[in-house]
Backbone bond lengths (Angstrom), bond angles and torsions (degrees), N, CA, C in turn:
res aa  C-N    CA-C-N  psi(-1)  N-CA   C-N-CA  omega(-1)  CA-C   N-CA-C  phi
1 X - - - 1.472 - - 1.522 109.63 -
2 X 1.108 106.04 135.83 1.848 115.02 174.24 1.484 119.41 -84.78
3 X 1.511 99.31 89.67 1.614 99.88 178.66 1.959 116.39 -64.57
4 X 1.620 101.58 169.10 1.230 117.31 -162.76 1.355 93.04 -75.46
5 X 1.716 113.73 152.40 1.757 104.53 165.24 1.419 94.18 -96.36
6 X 1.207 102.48 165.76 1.489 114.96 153.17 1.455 138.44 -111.01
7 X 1.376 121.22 123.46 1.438 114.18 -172.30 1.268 105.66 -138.53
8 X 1.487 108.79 102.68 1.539 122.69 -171.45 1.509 95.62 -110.14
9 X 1.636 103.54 168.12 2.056 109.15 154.19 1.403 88.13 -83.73
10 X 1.621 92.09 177.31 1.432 122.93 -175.89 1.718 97.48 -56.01
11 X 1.184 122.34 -80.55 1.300 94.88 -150.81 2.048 106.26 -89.71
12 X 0.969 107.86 29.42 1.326 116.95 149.72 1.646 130.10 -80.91
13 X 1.378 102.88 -31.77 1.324 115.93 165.05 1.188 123.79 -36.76
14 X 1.648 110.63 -47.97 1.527 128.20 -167.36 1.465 127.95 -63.57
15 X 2.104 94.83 -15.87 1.626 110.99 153.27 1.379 110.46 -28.26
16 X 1.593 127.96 -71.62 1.387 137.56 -170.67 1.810 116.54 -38.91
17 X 0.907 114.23 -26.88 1.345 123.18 -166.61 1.395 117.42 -59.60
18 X 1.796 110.15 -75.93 1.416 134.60 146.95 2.001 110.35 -14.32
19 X 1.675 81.36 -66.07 1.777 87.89 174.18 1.344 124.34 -24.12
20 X 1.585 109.30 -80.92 0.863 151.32 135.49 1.446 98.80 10.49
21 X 1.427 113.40 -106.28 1.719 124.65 176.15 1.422 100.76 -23.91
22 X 1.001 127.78 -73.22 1.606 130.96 -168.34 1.211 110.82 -28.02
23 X 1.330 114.07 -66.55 1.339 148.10 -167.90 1.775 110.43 -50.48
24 X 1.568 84.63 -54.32 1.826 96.76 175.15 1.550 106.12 -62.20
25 X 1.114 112.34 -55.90 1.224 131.57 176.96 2.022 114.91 -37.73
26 X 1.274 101.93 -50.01 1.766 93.67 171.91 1.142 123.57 -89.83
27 X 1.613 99.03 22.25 2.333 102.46 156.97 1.536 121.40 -98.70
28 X 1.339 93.25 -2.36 1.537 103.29 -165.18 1.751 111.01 -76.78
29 X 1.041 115.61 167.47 1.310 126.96 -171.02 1.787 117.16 -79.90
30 X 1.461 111.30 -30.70 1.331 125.06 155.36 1.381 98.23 -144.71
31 X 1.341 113.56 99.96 1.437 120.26 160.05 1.620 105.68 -70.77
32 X 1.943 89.38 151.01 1.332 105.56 -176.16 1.720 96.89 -83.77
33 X 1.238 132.67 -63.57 1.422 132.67 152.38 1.836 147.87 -82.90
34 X 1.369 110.91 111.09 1.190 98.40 -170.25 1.676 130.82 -71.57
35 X 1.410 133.07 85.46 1.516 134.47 -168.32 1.176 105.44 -94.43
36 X 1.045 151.79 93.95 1.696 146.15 156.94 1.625 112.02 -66.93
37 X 1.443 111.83 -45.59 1.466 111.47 157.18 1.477 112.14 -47.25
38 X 1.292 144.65 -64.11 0.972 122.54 -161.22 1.795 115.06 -83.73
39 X 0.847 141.66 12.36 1.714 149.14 119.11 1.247 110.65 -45.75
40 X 1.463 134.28 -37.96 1.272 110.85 -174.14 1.614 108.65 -78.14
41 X 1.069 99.11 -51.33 2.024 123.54 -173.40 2.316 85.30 -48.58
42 X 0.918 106.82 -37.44 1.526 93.83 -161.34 1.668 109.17 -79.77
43 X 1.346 98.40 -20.79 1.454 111.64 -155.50 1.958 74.33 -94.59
44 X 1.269 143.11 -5.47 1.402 108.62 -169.40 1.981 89.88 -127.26
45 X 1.271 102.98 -1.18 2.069 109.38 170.77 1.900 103.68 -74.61
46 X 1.301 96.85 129.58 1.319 104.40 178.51 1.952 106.53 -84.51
47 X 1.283 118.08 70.05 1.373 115.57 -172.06 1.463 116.29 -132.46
48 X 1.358 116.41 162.02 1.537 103.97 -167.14 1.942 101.73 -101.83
49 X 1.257 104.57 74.96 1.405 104.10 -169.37 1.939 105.99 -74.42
50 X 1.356 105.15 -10.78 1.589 109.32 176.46 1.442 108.41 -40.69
51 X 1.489 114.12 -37.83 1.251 125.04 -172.58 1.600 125.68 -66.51
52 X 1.142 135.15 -9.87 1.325 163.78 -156.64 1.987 89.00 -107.15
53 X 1.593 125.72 -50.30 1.425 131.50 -140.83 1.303 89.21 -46.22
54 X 1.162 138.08 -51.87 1.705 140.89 -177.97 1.771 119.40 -38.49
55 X 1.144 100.70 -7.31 1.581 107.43 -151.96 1.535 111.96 -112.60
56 X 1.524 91.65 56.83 1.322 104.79 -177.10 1.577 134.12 -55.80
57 X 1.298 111.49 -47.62 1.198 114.22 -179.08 2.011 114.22 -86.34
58 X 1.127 96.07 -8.99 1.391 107.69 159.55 1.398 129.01 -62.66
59 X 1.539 102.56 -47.04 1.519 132.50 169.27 1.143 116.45 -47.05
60 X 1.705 110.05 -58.04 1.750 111.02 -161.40 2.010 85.18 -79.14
61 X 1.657 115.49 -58.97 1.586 105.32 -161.76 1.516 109.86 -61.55
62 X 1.097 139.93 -15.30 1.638 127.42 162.87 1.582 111.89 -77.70
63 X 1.336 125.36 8.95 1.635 131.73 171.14 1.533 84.74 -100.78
64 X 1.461 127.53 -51.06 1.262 115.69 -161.87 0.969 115.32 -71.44
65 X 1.338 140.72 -37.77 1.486 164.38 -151.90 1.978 81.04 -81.97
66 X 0.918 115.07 -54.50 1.694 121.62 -139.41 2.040 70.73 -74.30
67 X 1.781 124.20 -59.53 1.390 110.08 -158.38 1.432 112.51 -59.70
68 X 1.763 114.77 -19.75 1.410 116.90 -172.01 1.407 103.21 -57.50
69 X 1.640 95.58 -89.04 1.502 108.04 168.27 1.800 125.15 -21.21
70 X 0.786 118.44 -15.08 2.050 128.57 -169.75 1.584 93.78 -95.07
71 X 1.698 114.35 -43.51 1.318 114.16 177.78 1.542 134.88 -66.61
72 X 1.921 82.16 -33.24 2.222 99.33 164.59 1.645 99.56 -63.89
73 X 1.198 112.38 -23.55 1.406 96.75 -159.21 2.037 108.10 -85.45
74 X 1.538 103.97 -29.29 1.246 116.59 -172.70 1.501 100.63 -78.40
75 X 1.268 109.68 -25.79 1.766 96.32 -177.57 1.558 104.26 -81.05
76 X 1.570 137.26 -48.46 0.958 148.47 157.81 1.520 116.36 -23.51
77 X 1.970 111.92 -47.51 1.673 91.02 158.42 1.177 129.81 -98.84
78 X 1.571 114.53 22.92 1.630 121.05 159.04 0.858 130.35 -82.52
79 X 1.570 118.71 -14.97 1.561 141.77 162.36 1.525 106.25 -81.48
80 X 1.055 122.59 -42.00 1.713 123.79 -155.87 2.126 95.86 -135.82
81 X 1.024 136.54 62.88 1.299 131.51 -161.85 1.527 93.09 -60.35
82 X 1.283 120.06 -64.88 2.233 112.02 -179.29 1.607 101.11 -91.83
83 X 1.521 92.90 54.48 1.966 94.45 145.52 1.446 122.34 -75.81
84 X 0.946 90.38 -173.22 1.864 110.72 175.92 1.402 112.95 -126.59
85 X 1.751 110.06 100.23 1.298 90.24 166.74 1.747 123.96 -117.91
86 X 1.012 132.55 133.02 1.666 134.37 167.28 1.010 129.20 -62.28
87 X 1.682 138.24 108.50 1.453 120.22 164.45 1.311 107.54 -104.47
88 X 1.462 94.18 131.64 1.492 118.50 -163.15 2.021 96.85 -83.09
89 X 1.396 117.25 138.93 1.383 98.67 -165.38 1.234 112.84 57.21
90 X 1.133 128.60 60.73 1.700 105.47 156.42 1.313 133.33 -95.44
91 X 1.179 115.97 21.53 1.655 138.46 158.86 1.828 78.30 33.98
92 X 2.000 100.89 -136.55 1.334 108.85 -143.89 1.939 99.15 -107.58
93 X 1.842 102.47 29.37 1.350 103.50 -164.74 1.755 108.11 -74.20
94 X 1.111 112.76 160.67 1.575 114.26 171.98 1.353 114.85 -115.42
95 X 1.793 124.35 55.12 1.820 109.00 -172.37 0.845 74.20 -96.82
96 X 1.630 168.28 -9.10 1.616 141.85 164.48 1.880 108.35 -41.68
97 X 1.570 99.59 -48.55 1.344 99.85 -175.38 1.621 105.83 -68.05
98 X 1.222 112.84 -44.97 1.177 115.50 -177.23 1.638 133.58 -33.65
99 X 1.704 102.44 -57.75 1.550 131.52 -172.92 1.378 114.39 -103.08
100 X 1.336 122.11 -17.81 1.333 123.53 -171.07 1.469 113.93 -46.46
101 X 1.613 115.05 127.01 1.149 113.66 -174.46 1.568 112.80 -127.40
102 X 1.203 92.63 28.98 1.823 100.93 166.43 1.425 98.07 77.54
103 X 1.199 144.49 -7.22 1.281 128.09 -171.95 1.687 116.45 -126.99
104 X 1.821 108.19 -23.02 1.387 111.10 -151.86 1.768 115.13 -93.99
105 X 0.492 62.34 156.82 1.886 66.37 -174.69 1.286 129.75 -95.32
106 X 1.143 130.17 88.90 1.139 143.73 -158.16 1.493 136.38 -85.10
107 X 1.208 132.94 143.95 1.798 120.47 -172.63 1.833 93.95 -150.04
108 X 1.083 105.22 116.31 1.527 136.39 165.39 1.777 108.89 -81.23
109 X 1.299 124.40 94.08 1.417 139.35 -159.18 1.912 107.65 -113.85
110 X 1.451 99.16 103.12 1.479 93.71 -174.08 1.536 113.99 -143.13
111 X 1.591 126.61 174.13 1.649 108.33 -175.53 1.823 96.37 -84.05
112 X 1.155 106.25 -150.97 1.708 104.22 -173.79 1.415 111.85 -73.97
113 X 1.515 109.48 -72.84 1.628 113.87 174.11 1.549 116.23 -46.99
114 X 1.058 124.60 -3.72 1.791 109.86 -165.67 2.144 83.21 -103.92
115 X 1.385 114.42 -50.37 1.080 121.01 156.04 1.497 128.60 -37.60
116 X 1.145 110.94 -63.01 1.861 98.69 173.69 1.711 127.59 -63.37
117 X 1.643 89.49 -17.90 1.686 97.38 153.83 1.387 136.52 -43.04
118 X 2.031 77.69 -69.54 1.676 95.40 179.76 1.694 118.27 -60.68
119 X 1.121 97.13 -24.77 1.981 101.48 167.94 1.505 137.59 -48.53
120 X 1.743 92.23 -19.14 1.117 80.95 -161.99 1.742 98.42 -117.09
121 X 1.263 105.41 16.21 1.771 125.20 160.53 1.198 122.62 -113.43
122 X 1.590 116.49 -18.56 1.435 105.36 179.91 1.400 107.95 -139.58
123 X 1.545 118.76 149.62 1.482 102.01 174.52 1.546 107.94 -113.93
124 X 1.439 100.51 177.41 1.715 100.74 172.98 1.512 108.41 -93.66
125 X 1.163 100.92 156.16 1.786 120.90 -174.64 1.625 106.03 -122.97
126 X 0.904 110.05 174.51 1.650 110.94 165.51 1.058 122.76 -73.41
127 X 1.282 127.93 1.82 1.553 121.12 179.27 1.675 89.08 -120.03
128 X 1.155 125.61 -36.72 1.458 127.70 -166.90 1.685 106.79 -105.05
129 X 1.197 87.36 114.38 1.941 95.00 -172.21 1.685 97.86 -115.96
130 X 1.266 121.77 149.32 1.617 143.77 150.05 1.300 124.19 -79.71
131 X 1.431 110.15 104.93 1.693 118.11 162.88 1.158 115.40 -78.54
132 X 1.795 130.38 122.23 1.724 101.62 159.03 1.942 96.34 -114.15
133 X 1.203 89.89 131.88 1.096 115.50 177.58 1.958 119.25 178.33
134 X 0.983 97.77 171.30 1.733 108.90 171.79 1.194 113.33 -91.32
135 X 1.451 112.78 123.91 1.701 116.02 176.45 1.779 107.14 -49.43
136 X 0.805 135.50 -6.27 1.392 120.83 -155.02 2.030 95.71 -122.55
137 X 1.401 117.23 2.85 1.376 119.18 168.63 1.590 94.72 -99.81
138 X 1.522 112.88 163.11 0.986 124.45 164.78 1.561 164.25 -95.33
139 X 1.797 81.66 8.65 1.770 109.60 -166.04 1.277 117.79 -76.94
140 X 1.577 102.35 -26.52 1.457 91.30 170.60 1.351 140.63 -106.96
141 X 1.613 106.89 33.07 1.018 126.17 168.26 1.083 139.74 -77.88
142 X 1.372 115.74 -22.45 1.673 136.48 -169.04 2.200 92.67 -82.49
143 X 1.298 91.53 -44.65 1.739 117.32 -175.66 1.707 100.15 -50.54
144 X 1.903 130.58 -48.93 1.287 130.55 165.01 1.511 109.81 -65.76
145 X 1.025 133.75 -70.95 1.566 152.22 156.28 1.575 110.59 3.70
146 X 1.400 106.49 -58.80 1.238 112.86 164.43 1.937 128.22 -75.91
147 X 1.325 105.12 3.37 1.617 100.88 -168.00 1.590 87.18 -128.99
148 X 1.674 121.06 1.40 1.587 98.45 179.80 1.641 89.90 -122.44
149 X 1.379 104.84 148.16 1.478 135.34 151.40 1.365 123.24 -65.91
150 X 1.487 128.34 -56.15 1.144 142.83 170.46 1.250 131.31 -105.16
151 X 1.414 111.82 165.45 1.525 107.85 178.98 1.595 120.63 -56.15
152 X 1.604 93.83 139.62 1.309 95.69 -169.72 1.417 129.46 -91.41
153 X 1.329 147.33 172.94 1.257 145.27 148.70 1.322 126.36 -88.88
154 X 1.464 124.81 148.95 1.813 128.99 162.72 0.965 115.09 -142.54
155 X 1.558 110.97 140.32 1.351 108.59 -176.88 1.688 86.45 -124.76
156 X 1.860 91.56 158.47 1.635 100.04 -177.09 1.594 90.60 -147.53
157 X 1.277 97.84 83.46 1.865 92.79 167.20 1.253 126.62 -105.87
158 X 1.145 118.80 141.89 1.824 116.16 -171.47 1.964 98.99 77.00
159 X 1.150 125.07 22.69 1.649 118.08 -163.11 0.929 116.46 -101.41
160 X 1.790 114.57 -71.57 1.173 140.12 -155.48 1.390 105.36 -84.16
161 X 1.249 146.11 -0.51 1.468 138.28 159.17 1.426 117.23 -83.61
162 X 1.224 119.13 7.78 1.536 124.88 175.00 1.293 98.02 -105.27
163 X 1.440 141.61 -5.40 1.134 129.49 -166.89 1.313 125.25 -101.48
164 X 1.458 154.45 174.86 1.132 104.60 155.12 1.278 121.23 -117.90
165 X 1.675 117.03 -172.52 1.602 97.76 -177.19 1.827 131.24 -33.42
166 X 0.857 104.78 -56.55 1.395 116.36 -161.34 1.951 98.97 -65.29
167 X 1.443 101.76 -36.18 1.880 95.89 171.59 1.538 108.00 -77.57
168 X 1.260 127.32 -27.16 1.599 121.34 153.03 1.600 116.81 -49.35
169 X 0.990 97.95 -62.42 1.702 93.81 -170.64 1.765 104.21 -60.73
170 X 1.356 132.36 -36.76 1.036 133.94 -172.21 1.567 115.13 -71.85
171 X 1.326 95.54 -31.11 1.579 94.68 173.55 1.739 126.29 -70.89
172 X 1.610 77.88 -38.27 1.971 97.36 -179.47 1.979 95.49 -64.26
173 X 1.209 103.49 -25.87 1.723 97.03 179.02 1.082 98.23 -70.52
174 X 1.542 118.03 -78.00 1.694 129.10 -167.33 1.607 109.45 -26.87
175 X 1.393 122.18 -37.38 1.308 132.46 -173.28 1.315 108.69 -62.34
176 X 1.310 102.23 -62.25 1.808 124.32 -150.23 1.821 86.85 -78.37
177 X 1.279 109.02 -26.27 2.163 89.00 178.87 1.435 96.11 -84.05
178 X 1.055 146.03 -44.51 1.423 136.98 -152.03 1.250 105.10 -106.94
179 X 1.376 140.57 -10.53 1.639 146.23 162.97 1.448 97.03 -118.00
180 X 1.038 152.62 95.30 0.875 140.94 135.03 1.300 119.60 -80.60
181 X 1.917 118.94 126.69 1.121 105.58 -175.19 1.454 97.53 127.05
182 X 1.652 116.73 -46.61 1.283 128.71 -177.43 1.494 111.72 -39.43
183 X 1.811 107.48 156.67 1.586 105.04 161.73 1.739 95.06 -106.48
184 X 1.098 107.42 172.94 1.501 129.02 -173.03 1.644 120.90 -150.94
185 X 1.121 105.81 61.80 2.044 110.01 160.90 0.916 114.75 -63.35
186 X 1.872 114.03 134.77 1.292 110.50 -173.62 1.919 94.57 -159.37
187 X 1.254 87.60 175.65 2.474 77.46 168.96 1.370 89.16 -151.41
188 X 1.581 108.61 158.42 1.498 120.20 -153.52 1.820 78.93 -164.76
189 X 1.759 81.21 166.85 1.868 91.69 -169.01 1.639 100.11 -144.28
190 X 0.939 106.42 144.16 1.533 125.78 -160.03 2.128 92.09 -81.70
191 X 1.845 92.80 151.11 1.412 95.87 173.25 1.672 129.92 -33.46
192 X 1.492 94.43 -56.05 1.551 112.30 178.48 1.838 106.61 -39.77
193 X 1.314 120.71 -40.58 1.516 122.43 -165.89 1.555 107.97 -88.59
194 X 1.271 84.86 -39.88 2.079 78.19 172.82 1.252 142.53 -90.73
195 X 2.257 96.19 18.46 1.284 127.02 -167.74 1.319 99.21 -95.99
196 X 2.002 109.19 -28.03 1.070 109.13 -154.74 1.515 97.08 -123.97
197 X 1.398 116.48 38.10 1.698 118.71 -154.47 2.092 78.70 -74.09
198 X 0.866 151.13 -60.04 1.552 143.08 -168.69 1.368 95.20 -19.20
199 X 1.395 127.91 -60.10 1.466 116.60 -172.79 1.214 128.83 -60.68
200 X 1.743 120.30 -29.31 1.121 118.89 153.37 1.563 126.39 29.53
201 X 1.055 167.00 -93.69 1.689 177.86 33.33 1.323 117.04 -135.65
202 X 1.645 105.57 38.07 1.624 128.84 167.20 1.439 107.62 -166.65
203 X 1.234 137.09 -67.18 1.175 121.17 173.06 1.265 123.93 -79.29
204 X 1.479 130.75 31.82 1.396 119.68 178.33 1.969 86.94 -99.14
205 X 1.645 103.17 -0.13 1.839 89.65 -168.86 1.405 76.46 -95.14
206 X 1.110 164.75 56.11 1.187 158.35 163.50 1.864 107.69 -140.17
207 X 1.145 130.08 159.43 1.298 147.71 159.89 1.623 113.66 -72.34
208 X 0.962 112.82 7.94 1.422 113.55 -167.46 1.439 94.91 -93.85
209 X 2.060 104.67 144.62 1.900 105.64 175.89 1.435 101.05 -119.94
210 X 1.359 126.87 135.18 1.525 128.73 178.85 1.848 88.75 -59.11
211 X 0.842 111.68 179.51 1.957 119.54 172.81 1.607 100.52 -161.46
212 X 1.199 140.22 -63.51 1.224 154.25 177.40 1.868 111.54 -48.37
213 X 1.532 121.70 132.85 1.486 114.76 162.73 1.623 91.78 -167.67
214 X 1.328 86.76 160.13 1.623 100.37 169.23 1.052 116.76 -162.08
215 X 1.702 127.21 123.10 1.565 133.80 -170.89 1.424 118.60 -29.30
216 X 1.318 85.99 -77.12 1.844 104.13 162.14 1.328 126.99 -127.68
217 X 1.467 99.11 114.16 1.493 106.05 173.17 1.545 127.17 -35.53
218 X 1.194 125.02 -20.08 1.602 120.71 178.26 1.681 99.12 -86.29
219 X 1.441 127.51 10.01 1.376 113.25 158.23 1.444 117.58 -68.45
220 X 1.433 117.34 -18.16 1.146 107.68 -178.91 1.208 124.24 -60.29
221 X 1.299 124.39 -11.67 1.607 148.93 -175.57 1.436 112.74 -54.78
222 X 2.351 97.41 -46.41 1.607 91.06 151.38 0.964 126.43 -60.34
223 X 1.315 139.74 -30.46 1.431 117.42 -149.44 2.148 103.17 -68.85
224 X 1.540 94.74 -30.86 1.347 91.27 -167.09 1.645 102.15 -147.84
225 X 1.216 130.97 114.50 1.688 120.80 172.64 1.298 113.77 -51.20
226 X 1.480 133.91 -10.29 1.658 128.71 -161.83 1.801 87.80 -93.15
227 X 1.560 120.48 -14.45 1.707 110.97 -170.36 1.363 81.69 -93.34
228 X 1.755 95.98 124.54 1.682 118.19 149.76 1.227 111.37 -99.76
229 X 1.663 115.71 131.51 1.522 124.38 165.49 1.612 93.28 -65.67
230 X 0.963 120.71 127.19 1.748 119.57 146.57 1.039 132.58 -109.82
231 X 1.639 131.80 -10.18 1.104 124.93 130.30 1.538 108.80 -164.28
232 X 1.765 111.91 164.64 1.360 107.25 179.65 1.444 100.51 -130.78
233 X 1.465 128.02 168.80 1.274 143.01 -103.10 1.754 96.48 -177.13
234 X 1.144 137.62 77.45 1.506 129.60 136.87 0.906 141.45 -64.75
235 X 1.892 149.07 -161.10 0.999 124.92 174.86 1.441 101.37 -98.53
236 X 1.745 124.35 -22.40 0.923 122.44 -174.38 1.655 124.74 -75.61
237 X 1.527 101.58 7.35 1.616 111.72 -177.68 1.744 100.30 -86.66
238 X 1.354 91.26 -18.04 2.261 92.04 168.36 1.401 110.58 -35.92
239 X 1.181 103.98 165.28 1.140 127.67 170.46 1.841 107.49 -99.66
240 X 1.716 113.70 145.53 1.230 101.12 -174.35 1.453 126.53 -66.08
241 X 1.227 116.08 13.56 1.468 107.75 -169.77 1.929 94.30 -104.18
242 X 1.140 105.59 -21.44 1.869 108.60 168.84 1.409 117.03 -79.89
243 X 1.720 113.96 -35.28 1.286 98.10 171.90 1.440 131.47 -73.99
244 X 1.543 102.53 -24.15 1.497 116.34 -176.71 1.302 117.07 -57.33
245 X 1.468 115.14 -2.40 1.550 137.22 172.16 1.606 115.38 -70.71
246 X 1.460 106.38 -46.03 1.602 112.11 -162.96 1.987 77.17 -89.76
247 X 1.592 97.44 167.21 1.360 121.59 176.46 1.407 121.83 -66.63
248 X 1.117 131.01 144.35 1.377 129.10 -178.13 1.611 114.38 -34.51
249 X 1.081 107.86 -79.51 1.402 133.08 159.54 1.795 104.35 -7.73
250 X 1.141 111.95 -62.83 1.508 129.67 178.44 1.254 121.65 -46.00
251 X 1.413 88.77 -69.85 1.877 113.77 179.58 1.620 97.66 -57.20
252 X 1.495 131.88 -42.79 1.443 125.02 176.99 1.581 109.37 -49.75
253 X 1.259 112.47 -60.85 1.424 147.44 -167.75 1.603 92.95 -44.65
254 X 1.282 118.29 -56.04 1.526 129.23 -164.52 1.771 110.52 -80.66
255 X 1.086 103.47 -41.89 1.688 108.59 -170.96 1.527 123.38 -88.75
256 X 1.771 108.00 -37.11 1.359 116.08 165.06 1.477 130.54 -87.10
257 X 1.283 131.68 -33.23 1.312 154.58 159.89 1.592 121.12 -70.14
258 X 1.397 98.05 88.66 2.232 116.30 179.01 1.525 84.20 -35.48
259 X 1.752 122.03 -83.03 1.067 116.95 -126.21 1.614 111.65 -85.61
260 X 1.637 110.39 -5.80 1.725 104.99 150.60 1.376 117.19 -110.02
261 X 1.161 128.86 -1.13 1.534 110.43 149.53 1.329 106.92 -54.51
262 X 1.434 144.03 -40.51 1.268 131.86 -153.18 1.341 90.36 -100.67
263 X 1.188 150.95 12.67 1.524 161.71 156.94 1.661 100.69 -27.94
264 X 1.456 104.03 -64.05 1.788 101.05 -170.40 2.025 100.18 -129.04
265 X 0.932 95.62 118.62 1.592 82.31 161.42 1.748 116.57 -153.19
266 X 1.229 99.16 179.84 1.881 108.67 -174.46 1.831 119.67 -113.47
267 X 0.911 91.92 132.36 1.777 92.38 -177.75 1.197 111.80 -135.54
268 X 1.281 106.43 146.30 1.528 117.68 166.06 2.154 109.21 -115.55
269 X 1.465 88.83 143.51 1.582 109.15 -167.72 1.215 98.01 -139.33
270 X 1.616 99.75 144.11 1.144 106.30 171.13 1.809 110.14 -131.45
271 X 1.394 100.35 137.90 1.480 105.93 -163.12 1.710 122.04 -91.27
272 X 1.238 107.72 111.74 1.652 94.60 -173.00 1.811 109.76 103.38
């Protein structure tokens, strides 16, 4: 069989990673997430993902990151069942398959190449539409705007650390005038991690540079009084049967230590 090539930019590449995790992730003996889609999509990409096998703790927290985020998304359609939600970047992820609840309406938001990827594994439906574009232009906003009723959702995982401040803050604007009302899940990484992004043990095999950090995520509160934190998300808020995954060493690192537990974490906001 003639697998797909891949030809991403640099930090488009970093789609593969997540993949990747997923993928590893549905051989395991109790997987933390179940993807069968993403085994197939990996098993038919012509890429040298062998290279990643080292990248353990990368592996299990992009399964974890992916169940957190799946859970903002399931409560969000228990409140709103025919919402609208956006994943901003959605490279080669599957929470459509994941959360789908027969009713919600969906938009897969990506630049061109990460998009002509996803084309050729997934199609659009009537509830599930394809943006190509950059979250941070504005054209295809009027295009959601018009297909949702209610407040909407976005998720931006693996995103917003490539960006930099000022396209963070601009986006959290762009959002909050034209959704107001919206929720917004996303994960972001504190100075200390993007000082030390070389250590990385997945994206240092990549060209990709984190750019984006912030001490504490409830600063964003300055940027605007209408952003509510509603809640945040470490690794050490696991439960012990998820941490018992990462290495001793790790799990110390994460549970006793303020200023690297708060190293990487996930939040949900709501704008307006």
């Amino acid at each position: 069989m003639t697998k797909t090539t891949v030809n991403l930019g640099v930090v488009q590449e970093t789609l593969l990673i997540p993949l990747w995790a997923r993928a590893y992730e549905f051989h395991q003996l109790d997987p933390i997430i179940q993807d069968p889609k993403s085994v197939e999509i990996i098993e038919a990409i012509d890429y040298d993902f062998d290279k990643f096998t080292t990248a353990k703790s990368s592996q299990i927290g992009t399964c974890l990151r992916g169940i957190i985020l799946d859970n903002w998304v399931r409560a969000y359609l228990q409140q709103h069942p025919q919402g609208s939600v956006v994943e901003i970047g959605a490279g080669l992820n599957t929470r459509f398959e994941r959360v789908d609840n027969g009713e919600v309406r969906w938009f897969d938001l990506d630049l061109p190449d990460s998009m002509g990827l996803r084309k050729q594994f997934f199609e659009e439906t009537e509830r599930r539409q394809f943006i190509t574009a950059s979250a941070l232009d504005t054209d295809w906003i009027e295009r959601v705007k018009a297909l949702s009723a209610e407040p909407c959702m976005f998720v931006a995982e693996g995103v917003l650390m490539y960006l930099s401040e000022e396209e963070v803050q601009q986006l959290f604007a762009n959002l909050l005038k034209h959704f107001p009302g919206c929720w917004f899940a996303f994960d972001s990484m504190s100075p200390l991690m993007v000082k030390n992004q070389n250590r990385h043990d997945s994206v240092n095999y990549t060209s990709a540079k984190f750019n984006w950090s912030i001490s504490d995520i409830r600063q964003i509160q300055d940027w605007d009084s209408r952003y509510q934190v509603i809640e945040v998300f470490t690794f050490a808020d696991l439960p012990a049967k998820y941490l018992r995954r990462f290495s001793l060493i790790n799990r110390l690192l994460f549970s006793y230590i303020p200023f690297l537990r708060n190293m990487y974490r996930l939040t949900l906001v709501r704008l307006g």
